[in-house]
The first five atom37 places (N, CA, C, CB, O) and aatype in JSON, in Angstrom:
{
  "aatype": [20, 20, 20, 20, 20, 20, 20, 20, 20, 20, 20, 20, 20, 20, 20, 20, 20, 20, 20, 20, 20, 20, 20, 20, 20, 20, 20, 20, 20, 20, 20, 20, 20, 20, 20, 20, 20, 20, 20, 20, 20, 20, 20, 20, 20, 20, 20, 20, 20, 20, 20, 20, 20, 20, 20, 20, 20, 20, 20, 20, 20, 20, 20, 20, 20, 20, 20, 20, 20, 20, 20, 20, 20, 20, 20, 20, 20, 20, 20, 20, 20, 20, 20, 20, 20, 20, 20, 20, 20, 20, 20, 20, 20, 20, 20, 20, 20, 20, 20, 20, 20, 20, 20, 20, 20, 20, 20, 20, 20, 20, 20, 20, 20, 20, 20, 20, 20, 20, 20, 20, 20, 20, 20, 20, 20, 20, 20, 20, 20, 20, 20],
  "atom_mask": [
    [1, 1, 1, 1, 1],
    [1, 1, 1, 1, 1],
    [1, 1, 1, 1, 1],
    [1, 1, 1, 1, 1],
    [1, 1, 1, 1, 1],
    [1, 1, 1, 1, 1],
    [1, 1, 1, 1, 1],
    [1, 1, 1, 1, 1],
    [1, 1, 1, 1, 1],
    [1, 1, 1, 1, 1],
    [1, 1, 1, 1, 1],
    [1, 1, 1, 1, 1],
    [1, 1, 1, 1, 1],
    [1, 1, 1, 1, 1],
    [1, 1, 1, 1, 1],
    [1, 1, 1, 1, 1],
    [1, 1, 1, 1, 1],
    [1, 1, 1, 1, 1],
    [1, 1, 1, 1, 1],
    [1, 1, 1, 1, 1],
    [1, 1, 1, 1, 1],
    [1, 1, 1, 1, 1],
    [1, 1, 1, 1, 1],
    [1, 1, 1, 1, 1],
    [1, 1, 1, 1, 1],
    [1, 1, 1, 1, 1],
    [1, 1, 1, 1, 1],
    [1, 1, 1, 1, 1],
    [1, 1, 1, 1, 1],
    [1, 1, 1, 1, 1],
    [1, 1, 1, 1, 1],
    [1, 1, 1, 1, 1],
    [1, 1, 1, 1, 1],
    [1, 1, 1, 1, 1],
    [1, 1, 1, 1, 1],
    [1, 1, 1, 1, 1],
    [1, 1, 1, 1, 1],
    [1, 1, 1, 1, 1],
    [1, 1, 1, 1, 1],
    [1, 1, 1, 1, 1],
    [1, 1, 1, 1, 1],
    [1, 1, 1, 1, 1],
    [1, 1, 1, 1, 1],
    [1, 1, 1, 1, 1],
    [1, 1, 1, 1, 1],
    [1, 1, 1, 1, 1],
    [1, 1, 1, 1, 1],
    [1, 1, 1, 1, 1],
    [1, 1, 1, 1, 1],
    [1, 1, 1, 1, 1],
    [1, 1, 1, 1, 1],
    [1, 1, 1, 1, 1],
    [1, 1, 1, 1, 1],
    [1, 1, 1, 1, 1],
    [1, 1, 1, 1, 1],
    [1, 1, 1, 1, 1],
    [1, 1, 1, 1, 1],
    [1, 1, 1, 1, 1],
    [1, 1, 1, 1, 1],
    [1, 1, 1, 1, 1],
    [1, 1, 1, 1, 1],
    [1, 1, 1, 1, 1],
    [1, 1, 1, 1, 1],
    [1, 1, 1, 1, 1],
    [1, 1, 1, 1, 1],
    [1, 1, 1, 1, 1],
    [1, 1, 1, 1, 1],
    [1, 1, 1, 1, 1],
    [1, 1, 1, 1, 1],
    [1, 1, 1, 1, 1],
    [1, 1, 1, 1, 1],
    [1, 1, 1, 1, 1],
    [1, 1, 1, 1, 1],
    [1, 1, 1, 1, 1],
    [1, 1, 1, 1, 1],
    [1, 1, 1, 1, 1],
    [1, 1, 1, 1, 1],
    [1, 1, 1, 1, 1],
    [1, 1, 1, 1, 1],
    [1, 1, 1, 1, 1],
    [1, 1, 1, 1, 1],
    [1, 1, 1, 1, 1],
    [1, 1, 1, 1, 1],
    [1, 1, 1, 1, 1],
    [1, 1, 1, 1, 1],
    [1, 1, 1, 1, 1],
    [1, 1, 1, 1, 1],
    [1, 1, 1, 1, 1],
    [1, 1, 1, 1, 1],
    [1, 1, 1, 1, 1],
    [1, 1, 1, 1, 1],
    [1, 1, 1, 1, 1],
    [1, 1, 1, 1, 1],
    [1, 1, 1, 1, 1],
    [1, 1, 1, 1, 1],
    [1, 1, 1, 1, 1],
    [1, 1, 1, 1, 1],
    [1, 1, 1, 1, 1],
    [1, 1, 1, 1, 1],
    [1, 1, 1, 1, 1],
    [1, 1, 1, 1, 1],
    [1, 1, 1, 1, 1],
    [1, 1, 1, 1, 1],
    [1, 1, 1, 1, 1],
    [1, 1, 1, 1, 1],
    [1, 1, 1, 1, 1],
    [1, 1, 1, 1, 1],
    [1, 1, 1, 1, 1],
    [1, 1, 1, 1, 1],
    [1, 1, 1, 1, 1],
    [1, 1, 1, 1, 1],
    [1, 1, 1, 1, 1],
    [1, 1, 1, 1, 1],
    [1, 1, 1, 1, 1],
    [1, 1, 1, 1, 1],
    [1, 1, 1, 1, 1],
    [1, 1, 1, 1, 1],
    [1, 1, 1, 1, 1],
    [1, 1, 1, 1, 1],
    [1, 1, 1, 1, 1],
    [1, 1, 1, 1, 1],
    [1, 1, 1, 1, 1],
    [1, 1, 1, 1, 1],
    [1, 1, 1, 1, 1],
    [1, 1, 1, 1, 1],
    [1, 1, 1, 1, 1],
    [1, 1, 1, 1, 1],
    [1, 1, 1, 1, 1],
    [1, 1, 1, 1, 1],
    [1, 1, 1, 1, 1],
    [1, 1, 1, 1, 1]
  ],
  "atom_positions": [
    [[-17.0, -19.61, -5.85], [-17.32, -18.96, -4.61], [-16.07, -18.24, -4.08], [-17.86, -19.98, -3.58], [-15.03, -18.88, -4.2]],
    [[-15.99, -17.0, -3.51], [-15.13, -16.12, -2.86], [-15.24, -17.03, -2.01], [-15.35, -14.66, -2.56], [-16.2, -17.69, -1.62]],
    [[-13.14, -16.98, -1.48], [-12.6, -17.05, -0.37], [-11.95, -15.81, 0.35], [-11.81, -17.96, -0.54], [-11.89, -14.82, -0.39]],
    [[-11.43, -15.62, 1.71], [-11.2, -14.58, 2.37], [-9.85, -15.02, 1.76], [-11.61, -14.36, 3.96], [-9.17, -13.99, 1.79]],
    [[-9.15, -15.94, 1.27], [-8.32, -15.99, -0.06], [-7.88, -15.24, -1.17], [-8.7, -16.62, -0.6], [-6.68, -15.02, -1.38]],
    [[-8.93, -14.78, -1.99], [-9.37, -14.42, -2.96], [-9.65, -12.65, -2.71], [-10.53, -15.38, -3.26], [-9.48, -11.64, -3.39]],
    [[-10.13, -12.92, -1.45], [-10.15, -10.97, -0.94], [-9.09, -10.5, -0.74], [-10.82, -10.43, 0.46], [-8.78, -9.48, -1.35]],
    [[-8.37, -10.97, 0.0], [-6.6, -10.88, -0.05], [-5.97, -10.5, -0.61], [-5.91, -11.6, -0.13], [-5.32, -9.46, -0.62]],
    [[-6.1, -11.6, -1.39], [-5.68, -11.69, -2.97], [-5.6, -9.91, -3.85], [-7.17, -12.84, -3.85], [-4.78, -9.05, -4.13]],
    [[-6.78, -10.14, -3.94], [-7.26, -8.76, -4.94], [-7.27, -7.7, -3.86], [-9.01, -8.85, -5.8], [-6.41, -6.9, -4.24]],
    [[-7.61, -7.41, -3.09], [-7.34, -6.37, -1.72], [-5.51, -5.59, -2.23], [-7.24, -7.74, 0.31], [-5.2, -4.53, -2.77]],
    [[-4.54, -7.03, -1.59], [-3.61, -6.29, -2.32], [-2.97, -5.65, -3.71], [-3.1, -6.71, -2.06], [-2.17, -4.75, -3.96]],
    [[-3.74, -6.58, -4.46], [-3.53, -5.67, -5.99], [-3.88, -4.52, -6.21], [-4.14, -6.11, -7.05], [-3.31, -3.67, -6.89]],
    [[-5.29, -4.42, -5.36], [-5.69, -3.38, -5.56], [-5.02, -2.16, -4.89], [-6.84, -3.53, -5.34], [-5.08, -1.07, -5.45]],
    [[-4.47, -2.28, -3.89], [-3.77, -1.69, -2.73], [-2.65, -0.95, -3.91], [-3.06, -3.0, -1.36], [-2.7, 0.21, -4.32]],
    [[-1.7, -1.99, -4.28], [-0.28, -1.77, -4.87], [-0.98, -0.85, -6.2], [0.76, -3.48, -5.34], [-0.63, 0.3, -6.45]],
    [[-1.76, -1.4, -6.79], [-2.1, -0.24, -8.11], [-2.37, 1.14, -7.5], [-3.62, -0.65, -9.09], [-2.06, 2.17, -8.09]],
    [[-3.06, 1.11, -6.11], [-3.08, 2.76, -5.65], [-2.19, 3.04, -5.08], [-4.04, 3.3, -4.84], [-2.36, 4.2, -4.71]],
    [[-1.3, 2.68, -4.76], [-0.08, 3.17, -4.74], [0.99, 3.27, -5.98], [0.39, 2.5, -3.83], [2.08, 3.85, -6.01]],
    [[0.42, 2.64, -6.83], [1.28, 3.01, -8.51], [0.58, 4.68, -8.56], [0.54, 1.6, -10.42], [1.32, 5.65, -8.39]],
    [[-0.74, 4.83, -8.78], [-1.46, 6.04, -8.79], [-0.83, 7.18, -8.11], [-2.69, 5.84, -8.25], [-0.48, 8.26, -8.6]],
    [[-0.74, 6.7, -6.68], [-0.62, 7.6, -6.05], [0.82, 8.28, -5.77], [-1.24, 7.24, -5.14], [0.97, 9.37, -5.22]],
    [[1.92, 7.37, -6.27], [3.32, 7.8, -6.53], [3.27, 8.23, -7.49], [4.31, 7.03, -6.53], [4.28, 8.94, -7.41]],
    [[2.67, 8.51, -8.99], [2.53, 8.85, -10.27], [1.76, 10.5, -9.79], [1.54, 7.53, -11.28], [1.95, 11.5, -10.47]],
    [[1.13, 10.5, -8.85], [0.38, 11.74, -8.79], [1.38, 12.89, -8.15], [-1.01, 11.5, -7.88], [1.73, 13.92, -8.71]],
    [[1.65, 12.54, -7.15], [2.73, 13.29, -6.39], [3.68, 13.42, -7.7], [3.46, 12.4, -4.92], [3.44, 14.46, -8.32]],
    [[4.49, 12.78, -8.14], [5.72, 13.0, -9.16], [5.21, 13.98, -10.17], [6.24, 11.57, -9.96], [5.92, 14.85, -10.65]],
    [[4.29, 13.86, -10.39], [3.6, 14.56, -11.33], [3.73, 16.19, -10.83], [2.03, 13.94, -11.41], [4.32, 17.09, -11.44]],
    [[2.82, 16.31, -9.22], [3.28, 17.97, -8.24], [4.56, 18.03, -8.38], [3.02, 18.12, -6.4], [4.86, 19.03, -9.03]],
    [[5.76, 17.22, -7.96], [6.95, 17.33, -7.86], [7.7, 18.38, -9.49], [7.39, 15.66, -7.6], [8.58, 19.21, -9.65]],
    [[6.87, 17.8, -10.2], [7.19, 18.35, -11.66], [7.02, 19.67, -11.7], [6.36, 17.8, -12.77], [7.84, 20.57, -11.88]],
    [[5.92, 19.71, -11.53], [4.86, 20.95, -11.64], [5.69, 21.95, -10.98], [3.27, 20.75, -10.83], [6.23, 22.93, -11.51]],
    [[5.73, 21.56, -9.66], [6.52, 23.03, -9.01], [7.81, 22.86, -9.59], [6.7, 23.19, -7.13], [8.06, 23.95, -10.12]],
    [[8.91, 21.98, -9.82], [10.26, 22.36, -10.43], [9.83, 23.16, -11.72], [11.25, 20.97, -10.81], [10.3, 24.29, -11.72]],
    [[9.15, 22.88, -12.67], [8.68, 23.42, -13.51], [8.43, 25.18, -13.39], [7.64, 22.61, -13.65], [8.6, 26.07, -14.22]],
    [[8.1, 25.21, -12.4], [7.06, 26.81, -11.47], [6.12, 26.99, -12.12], [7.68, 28.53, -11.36], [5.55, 28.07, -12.24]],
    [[5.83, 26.05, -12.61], [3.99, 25.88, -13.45], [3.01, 27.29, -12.46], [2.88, 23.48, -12.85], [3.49, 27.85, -11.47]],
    [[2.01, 27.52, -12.9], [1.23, 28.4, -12.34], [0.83, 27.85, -11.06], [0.16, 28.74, -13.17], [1.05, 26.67, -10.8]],
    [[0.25, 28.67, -10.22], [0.04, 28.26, -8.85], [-1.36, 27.66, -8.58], [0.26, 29.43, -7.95], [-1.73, 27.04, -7.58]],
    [[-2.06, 28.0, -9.7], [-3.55, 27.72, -9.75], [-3.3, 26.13, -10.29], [-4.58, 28.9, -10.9], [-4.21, 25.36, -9.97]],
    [[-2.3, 25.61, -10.99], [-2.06, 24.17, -11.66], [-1.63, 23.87, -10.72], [-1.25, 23.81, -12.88], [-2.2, 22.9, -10.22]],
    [[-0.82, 24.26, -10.15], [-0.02, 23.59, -9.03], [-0.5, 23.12, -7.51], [0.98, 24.48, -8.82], [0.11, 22.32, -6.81]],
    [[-1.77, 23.83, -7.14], [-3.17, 23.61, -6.38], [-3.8, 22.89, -6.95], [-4.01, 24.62, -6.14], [-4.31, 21.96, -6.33]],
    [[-4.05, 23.05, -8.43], [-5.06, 21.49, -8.81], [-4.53, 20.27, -8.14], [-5.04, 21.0, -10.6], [-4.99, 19.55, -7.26]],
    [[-3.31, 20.25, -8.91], [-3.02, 19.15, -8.84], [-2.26, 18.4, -7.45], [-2.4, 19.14, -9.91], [-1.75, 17.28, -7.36]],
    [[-2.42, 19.48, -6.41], [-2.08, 19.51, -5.28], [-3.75, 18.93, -4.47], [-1.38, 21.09, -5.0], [-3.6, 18.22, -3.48]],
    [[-4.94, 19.19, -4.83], [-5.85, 18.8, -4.44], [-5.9, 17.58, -5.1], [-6.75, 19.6, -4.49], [-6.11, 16.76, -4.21]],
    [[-5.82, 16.77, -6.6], [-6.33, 15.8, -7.04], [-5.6, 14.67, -6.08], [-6.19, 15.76, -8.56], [-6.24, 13.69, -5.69]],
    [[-4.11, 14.89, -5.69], [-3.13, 14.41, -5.45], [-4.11, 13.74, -3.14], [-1.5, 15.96, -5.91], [-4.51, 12.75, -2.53]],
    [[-3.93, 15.14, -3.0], [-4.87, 15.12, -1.32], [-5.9, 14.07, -1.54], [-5.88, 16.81, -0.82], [-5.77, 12.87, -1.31]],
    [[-6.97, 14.71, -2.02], [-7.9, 13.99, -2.3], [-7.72, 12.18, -2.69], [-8.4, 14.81, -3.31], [-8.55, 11.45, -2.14]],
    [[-7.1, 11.77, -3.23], [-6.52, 10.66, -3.83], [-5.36, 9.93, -2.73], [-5.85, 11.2, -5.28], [-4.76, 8.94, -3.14]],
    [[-5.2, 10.23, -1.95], [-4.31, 10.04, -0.35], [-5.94, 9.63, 0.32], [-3.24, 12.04, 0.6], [-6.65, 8.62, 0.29]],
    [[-6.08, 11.18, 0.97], [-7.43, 10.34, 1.7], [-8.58, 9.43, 1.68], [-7.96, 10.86, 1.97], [-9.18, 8.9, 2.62]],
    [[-8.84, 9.34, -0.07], [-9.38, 8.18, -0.18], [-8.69, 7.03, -0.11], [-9.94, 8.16, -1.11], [-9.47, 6.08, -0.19]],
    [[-7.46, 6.66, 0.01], [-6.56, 5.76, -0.23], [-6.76, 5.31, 1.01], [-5.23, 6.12, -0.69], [-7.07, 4.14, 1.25]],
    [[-6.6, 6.24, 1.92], [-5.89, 5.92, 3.09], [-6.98, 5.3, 3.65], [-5.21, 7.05, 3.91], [-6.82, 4.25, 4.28]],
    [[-8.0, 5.78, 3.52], [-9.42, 5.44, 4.87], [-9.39, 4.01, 3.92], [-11.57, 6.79, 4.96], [-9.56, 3.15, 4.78]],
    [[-9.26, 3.33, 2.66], [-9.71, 2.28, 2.56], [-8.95, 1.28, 2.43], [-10.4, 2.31, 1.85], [-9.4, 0.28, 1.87]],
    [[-7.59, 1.31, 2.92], [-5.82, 0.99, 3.64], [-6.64, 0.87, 4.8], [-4.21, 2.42, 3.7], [-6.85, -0.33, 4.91]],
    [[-7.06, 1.32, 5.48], [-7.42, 1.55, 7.16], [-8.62, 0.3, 7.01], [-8.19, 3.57, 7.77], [-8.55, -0.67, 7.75]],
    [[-9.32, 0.38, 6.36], [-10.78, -0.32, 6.43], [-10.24, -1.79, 6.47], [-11.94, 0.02, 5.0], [-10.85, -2.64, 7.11]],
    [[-9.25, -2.05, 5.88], [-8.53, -3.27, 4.87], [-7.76, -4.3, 6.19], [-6.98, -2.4, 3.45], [-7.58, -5.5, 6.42]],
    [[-7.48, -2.93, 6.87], [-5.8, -3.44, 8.16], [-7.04, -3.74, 9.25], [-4.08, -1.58, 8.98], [-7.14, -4.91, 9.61]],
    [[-8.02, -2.75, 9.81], [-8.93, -3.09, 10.49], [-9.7, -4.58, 10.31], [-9.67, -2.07, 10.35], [-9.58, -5.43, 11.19]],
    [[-10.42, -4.8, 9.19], [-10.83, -6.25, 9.22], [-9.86, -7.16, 9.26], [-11.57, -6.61, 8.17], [-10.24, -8.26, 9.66]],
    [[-8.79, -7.09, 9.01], [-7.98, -8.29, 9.29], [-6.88, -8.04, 10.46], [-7.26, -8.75, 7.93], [-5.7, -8.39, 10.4]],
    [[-7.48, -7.39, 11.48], [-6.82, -6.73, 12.99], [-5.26, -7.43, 13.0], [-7.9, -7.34, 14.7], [-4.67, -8.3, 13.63]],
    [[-4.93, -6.18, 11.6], [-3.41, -5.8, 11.59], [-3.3, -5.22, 13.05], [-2.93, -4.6, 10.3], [-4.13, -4.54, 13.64]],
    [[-1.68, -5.79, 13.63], [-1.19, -5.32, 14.34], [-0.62, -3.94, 14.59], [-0.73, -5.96, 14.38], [-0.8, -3.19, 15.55]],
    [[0.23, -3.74, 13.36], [0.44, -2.38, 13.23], [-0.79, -1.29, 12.57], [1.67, -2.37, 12.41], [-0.6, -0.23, 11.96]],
    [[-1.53, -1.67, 12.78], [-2.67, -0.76, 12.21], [-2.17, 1.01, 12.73], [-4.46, -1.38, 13.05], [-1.77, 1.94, 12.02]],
    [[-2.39, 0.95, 14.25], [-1.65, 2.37, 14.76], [-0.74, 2.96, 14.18], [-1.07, 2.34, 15.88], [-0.94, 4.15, 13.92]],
    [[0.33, 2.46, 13.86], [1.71, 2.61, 13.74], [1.59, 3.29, 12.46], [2.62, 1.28, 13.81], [2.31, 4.26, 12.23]],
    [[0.52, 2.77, 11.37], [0.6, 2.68, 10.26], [-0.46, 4.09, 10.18], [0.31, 1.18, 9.66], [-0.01, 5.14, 9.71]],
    [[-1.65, 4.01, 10.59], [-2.67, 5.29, 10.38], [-1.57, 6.39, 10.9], [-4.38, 5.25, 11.45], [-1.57, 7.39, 10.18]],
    [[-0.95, 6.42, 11.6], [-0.06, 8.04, 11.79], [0.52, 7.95, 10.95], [0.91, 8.5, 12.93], [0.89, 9.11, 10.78]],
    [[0.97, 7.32, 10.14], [2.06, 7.6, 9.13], [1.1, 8.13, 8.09], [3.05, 6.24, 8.62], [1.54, 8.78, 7.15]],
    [[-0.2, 7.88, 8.21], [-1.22, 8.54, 6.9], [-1.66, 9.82, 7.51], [-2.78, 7.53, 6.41], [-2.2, 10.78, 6.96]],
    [[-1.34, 9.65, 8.7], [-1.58, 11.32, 9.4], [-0.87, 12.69, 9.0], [-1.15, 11.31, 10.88], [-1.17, 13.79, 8.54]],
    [[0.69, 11.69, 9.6], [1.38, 12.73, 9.19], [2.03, 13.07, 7.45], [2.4, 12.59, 10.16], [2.84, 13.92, 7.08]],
    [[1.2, 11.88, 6.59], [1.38, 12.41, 5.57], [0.33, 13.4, 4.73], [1.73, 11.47, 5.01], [0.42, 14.01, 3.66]],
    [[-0.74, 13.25, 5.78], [-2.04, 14.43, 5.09], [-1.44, 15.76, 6.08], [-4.32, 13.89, 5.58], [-1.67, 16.74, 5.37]],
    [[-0.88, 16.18, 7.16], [0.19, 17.21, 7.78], [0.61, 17.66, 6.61], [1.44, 16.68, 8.75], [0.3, 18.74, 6.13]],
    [[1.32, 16.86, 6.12], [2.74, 17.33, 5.15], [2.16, 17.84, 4.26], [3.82, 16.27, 4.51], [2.76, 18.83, 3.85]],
    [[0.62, 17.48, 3.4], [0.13, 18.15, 2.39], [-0.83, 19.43, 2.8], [-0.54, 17.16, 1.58], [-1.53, 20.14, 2.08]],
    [[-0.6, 19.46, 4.1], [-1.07, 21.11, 4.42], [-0.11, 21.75, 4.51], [-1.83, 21.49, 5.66], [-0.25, 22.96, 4.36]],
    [[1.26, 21.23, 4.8], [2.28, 22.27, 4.64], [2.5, 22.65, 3.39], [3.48, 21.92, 5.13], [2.67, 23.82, 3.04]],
    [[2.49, 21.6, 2.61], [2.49, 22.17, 0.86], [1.42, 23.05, 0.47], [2.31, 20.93, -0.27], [1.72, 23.78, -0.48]],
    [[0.47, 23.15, 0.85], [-0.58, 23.54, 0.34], [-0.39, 24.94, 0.8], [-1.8, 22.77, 0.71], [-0.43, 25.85, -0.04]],
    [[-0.19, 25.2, 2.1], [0.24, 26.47, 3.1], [1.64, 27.1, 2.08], [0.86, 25.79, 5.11], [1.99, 28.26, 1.83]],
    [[2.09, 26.05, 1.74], [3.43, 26.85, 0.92], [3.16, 26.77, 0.0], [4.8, 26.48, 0.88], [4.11, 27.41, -0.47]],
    [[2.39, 26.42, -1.15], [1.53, 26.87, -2.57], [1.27, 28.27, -2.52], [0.02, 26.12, -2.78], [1.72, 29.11, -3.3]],
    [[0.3, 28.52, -1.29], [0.11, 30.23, -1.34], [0.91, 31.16, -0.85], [-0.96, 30.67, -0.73], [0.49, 32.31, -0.73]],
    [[2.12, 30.84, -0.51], [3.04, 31.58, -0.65], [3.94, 31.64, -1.98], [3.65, 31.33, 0.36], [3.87, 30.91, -2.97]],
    [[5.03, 33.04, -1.64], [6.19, 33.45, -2.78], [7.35, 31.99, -3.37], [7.34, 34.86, -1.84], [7.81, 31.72, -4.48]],
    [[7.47, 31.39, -2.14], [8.73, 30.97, -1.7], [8.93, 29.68, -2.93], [8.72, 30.47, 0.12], [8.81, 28.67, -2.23]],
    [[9.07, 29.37, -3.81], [9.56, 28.47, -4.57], [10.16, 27.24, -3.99], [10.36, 29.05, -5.27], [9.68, 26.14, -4.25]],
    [[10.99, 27.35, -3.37], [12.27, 26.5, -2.69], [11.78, 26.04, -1.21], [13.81, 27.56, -2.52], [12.27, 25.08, -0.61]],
    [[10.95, 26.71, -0.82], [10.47, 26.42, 0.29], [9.13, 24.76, 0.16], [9.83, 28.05, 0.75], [8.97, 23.74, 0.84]],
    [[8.43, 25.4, -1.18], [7.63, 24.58, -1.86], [7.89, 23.33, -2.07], [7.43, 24.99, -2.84], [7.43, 22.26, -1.65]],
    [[9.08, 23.81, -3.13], [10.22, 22.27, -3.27], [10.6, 21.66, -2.55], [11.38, 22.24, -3.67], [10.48, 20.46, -2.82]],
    [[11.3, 22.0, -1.13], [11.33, 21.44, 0.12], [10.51, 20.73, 0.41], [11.37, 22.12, 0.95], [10.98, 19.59, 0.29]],
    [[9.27, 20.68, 0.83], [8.21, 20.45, 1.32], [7.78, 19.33, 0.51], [7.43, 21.55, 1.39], [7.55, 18.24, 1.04]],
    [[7.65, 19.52, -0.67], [7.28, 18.27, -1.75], [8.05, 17.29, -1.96], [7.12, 18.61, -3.03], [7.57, 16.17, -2.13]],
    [[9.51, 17.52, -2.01], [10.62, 16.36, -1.8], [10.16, 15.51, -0.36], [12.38, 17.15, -1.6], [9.67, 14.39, -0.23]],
    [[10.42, 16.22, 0.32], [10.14, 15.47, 1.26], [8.97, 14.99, 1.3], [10.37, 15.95, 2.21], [9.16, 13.77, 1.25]],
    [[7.58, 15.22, 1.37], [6.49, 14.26, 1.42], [6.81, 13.12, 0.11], [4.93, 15.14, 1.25], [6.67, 11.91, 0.29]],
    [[7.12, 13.53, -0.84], [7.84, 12.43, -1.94], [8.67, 11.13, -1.0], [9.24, 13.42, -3.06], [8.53, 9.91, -0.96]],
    [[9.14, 11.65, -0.63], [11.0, 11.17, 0.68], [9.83, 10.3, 1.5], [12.25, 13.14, 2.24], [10.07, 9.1, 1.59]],
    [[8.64, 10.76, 2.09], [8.31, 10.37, 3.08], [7.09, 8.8, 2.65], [7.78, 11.78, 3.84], [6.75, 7.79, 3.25]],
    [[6.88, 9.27, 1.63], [5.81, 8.3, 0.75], [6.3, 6.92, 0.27], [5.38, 9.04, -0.63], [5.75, 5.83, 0.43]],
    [[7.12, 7.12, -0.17], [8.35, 6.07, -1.05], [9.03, 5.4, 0.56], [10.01, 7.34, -2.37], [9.15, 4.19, 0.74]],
    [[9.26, 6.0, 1.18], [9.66, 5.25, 2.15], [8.5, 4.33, 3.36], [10.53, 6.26, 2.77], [8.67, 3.22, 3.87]],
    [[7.57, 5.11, 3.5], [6.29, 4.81, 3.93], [5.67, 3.29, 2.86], [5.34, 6.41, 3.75], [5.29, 2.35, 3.56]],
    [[5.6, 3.16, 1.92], [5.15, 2.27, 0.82], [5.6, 1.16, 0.8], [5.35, 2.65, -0.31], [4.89, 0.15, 0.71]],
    [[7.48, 1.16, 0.92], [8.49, 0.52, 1.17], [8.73, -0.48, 2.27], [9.19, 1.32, 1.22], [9.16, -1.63, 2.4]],
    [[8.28, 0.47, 2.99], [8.48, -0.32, 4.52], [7.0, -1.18, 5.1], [8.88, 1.07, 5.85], [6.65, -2.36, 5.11]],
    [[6.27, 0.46, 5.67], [5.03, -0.16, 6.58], [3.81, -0.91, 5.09], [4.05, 1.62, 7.8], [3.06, -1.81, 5.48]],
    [[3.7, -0.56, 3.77], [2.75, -0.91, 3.47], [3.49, -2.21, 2.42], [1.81, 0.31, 2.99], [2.74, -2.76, 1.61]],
    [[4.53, -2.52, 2.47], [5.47, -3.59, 2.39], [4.66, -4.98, 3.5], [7.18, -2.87, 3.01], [4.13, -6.07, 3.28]],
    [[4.88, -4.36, 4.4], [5.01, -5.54, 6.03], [3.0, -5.42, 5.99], [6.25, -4.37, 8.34], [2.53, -6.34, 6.66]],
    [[2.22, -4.77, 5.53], [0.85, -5.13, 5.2], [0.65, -6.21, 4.23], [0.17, -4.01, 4.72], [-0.12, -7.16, 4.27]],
    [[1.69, -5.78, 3.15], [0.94, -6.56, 1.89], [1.55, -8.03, 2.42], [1.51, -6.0, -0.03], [0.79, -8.98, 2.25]],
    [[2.63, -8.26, 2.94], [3.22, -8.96, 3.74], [2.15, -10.2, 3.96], [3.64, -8.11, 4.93], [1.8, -11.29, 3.5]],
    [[1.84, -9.11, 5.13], [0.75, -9.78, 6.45], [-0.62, -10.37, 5.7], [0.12, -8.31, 7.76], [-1.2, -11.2, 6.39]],
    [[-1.16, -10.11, 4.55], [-2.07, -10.22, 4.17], [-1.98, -11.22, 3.19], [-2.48, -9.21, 3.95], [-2.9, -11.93, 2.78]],
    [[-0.24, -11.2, 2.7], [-0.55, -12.66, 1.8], [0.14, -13.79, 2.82], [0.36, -12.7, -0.04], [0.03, -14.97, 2.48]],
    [[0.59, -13.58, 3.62], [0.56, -14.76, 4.96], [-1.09, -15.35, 5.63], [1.43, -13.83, 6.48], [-1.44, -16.4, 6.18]],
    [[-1.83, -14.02, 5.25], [-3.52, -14.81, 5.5], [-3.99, -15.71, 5.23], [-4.49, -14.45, 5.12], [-4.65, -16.51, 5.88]],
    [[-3.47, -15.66, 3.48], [-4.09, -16.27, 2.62], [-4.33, -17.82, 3.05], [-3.39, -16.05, 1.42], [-4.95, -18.58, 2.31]]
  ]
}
């Protein structure tokens, strides 16, 4: 029989493997544009990458909500302003600017790794203190 143990449990595995994914996806854009891969690859994989955040995130959110994480707030803006940051990339995909691009992607890189580190650190935290 499942325990709210056992959801925990696997909740965070599951958590940390999408965040293996989802640092593997970005590094992957990060490539792409140092590379100056085509702009049409560099939008794919700029959408697979989005797409793969916002599903992440709403079910990070679903996860902190049933177990009325404290920092839940603290934590959904930080998924805010990291879907921001991938409209600025995306806004700078269809532009000339190379370096501007790169900018933009380091840093949401900068901002992810540190975001993962910290606030979804002090979740996985909180959740195996449930147990």
């Amino acid at each position: 029989m499942s325990t709210i143990s056992d959801f925990n449990t696997a909740a965070q595995a599951g958590i940390d493997r999408e965040h293996e994914v989802q640092l593997s996806l970005l590094r992957t854009l990060c490539q792409a544009i140092r590379e100056q891969r085509s702009t049409s690859e560099v939008a794919q994989l700029l959408g697979h990458f989005s797409d793969y955040c916002e599903a992440h995130f709403v079910s990070e959110e679903l996860i902190m909500r049933q177990h009325s994480f404290e920092e839940y707030e603290d934590h959904a803006d930080d998924h805010c302003h990291m879907m921001g940051l991938l409209k600025v990339i995306a806004t700078d995909c269809e532009g000339a600017d190379s370096s501007k691009l790169k900018a933009s992607t380091d840093e949401a890189l900068a901002f992810i790794e540190n975001h993962i580190s910290t606030r979804d650190k002090r979740f996985a935290d909180f959740l195996h203190r449930a147990e």
